[in-house]
N, C-alpha and C positions, 0 to 999 in steps of 0.2 A: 666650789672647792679649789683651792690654791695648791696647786704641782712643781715641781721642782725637777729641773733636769741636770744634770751636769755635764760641760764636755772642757773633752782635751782637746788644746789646740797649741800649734807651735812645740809640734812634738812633745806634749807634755807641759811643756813649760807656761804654759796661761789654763787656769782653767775657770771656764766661762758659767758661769751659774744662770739659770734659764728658768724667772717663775710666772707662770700664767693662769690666769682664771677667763671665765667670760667676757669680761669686761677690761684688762689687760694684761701686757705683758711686760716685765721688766728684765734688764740683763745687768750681770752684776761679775766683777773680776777683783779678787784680792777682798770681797766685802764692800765694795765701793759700787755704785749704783755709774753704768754708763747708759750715753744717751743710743737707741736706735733710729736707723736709717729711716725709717717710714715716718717716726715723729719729726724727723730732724729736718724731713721735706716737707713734712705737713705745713710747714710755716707760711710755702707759697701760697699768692692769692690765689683763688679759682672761682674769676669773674664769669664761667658758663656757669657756673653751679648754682648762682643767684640766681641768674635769669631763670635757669632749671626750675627753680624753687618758686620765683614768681608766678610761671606758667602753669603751673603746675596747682597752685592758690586758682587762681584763674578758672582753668579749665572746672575746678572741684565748684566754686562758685557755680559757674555755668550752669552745672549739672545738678545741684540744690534748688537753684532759685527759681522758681515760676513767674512768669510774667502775667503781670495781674493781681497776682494772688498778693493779700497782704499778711504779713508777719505782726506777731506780738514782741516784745520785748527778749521773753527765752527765747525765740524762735530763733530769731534775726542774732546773738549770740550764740545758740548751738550752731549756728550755718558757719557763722566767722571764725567761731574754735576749732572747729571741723578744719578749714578751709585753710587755716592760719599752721595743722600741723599735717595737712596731708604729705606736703612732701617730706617727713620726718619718716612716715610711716611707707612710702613707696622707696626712701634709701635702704630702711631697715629691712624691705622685703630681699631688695636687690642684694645687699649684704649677705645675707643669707642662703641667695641660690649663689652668690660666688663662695662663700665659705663649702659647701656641699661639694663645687665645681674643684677647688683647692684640694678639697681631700680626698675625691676621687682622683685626681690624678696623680697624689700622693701615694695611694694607697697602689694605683697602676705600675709610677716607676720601681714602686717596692717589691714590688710581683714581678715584674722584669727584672732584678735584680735577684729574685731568687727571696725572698726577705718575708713576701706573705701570699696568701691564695689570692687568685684574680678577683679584685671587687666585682661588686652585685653592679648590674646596668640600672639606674634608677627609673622611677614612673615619673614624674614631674616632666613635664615637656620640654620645659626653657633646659634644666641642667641636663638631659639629654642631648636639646641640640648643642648645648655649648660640650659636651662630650667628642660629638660628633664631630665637630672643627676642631678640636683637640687633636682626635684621632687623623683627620686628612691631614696636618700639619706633619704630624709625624710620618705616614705614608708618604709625601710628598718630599720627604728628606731622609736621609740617609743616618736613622738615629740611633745612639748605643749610650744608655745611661748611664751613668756614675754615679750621680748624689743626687739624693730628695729631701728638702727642705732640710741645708744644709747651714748649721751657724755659723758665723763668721766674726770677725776682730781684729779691730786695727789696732796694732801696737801704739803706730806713734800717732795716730790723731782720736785713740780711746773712744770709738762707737763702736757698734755691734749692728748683727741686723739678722734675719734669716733667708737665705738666697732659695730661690726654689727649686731650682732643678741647676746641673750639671752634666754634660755629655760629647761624646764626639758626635756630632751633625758635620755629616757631610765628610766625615775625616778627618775636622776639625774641630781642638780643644774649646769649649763656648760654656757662655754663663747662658743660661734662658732665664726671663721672669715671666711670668703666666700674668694675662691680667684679663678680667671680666667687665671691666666699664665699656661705656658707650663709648670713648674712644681711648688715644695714648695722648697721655697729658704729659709737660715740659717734666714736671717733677719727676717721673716712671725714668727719664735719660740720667737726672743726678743720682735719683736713688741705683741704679746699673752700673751707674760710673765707680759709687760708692762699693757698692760689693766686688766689680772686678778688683779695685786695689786693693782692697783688705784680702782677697785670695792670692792676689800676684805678692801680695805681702808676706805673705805666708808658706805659700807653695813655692816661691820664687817660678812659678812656671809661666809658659806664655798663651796667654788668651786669643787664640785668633777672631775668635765671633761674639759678638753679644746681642743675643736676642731677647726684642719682646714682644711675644706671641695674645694680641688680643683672639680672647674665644668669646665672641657674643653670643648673648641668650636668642637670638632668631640666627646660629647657625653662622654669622659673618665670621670671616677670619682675616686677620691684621698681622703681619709682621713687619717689624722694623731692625734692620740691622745694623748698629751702628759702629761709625768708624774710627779709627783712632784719634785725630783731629776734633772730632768731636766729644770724644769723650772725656779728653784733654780740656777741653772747655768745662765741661759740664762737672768736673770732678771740683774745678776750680770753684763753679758756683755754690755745688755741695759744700766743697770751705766754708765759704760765707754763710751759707744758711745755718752751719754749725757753728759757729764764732757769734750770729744773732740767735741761736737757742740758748747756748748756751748762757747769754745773758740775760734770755728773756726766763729761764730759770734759776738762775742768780737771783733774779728781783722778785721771784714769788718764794723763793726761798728767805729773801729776807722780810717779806710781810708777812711772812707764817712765824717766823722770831718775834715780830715786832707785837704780834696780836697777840702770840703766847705769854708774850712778855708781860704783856699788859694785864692779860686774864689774873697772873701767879701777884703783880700788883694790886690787881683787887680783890683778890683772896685774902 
């Protein structure tokens, strides 16, 4: 079932329409569909993720096949279909202990903030310990929240996105993004870059830190802080990645006319 939120932003003056289901989310201003921050990096390649994928076929083989032993026709096809989507099915798991990790700690800064009762500690292991590194990050810093998963909008380059967290760490004003993959990939810098400006856009205030906090499911904990200079850079690439979306949704926008067209022609 499809939800709808609506926020004010720019005191008022933009308001940001926010609808999501299972499967996704779109942002919309004035009626007009903009693009978000997470699709807008997706574009980048991520040549560990093949291999990921490959190995991952691999191992699955490994552990089906007998040596010796012969296969028939279905057999030797259930192994390879199997083997051909496992890694579909171990993203999907992963997905999902970071969706649970996401909204636990959603539901924590909102309880710090006064907003709702302290989430339940879950049973599941992995979202425990990534709880857990959660938790030492914060003990380890000097933290006082502000905002949870908080929308954002750029005026003048027309994305959107949702930023996660907001806070003084350390006594100083900082973005955090929360991330649960096995590491911080180049994309996680543009998309950061992306949300401090749409805030500095907005708030006209000044971002001293920008943090992103990996919480892995065995407990590891990663942060990266990054600098002005670099984010200067990395804002720059965000451009580009957005200047290549947005044409690469031009062109499926124009073969969704092109095929409608055709249909209403042989009708």
């Amino acid at each position: 079932m499809e939800t709808k939120e609506i926020y004010k932003l720019y005191n008022g003056k933009v308001l940001l329409e926010y609808y999501s289901d299972k499967k996704k989310h779109i942002y919309k201003v004035d009626g007009k569909i903009v693009y978000g921050v997470s699709s807008i990096v997706g574009i980048i390649d991520k040549p560990k993720l093949i291999f990921w994928a490959v190995n991952q076929c691999i191992d699955n083989l490994k552990a089906m096949w007998e040596a010796g032993k012969s296969y028939d026709e279905i057999e030797i096809n259930n192994i390879l279909e199997n083997s051909k989507n496992i890694h579909t099915e171990k993203k999907n798991v992963s997905l999902t202990i970071g969706t649970f990790v996401h909204q636990w700690i959603e539901k924590y800064i909102n309880y710090k903030l006064g907003k709702n009762k302290a989430p339940k500690v879950p049973i599941n292991k992995e979202i425990v310990n990534s709880i857990k590194a959660f938790l030492k990050w914060e003990k380890e810093n000097k933290v006082k929240w502000l905002e949870s998963e908080r929308k954002l909008y750029s005026v003048e380059y027309e994305y959107a996105g949702t930023l996660d967290a907001e806070a003084m760490v350390n006594d100083e004003l900082s973005i955090i993004d929360f991330k649960t993959s096995n590491e911080i990939y180049d994309e996680n810098l543009l998309q950061v870059s992306a949300y401090l400006h749409a805030r500095e856009e907005e708030t006209k205030q000044d971002y001293k830190n920008i943090y992103i906090v990996r919480i892995g499911k065995n407990g590891e904990l990663e942060t990266k802080k990054i600098k002005d200079k670099e984010l200067k850079d990395c804002f720059k690439a965000f451009l580009g990645c957005l200047e290549v979306y947005k044409w690469q949704m031009k062109i499926k926008d124009e073969k969704i006319k092109y095929l409608n067209n055709n249909k209403n022609i042989s009708k």
